[in-house]
C-alpha positions, 0 to 999 in steps of 0.5 A: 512464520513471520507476518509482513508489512506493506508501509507507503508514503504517498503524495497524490496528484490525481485524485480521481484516478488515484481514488479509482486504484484505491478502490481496486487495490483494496479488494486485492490486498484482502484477497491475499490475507491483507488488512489495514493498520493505518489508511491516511489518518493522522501522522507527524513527520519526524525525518525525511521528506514527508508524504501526506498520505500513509498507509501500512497493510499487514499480510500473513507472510512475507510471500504473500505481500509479495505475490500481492503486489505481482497480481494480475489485480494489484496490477490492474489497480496499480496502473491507475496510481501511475501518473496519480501519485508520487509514492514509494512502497516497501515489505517489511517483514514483521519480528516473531 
C-alpha cells in the first residue's frame, strides 16, 4: 500500500495561536502513523506565491492522512490555526 504525503504551505499571521495548533496537531498527526520530513526548514521558491513555512508529514497510507485531518484532535488543533494563518494543504499519495 502506497504511503501519503500531507505537504502545507503556510503564511502565518498569529503566532501565539498558531503555535498552540502546532503543539496540538503534532501529537495528533503521530497518533495516525505521522512523521515529519520537513518542519519550516530551509526552502527556495521556484514558481508560484511562496509561503514562508513548509511542512511535509508522511502517513502509512492515503486513509490514514485522511482520517487524520477529520479527528476530532486534528480538529480541535486546527481551530486554533483558523484565523492564525494563511495556508493550504493537500494529500499526495506517494509512487510504490
Amino acid at each position: 500500500m502506497p504511503k501519503a504525503l500531507w505537504i502545507a504551505h503556510v503564511t502565518v499571521t498569529d503566532e501565539d495561536a498558531y503555535a498552540e495548533y502546532a503543539k496540538r496537531a503534532g501529537p495528533a498527526i503521530t497518533d495516525h502513523g505521522g512523521e515529519f520530513m520537513a518542519r519550516a526548514g530551509r526552502f527556495e521558491y521556484l514558481e508560484g506565491t511562496p509561503r514562508p513555512r513548509n511542512v511535509v508529514a508522511r502517513f502509512p497510507s492515503f486513509e490514514a492522512a485522511r482520517d487524520c485531518y477529520h479527528s476530532a484532535a486534528y480538529q480541535e488543533a486546527l481551530s486554533f490555526a483558523k484565523g492564525a494563518a494563511d495556508r493550504e494543504l493537500m494529500i499526495v499519495e506517494e509512487i510504490e
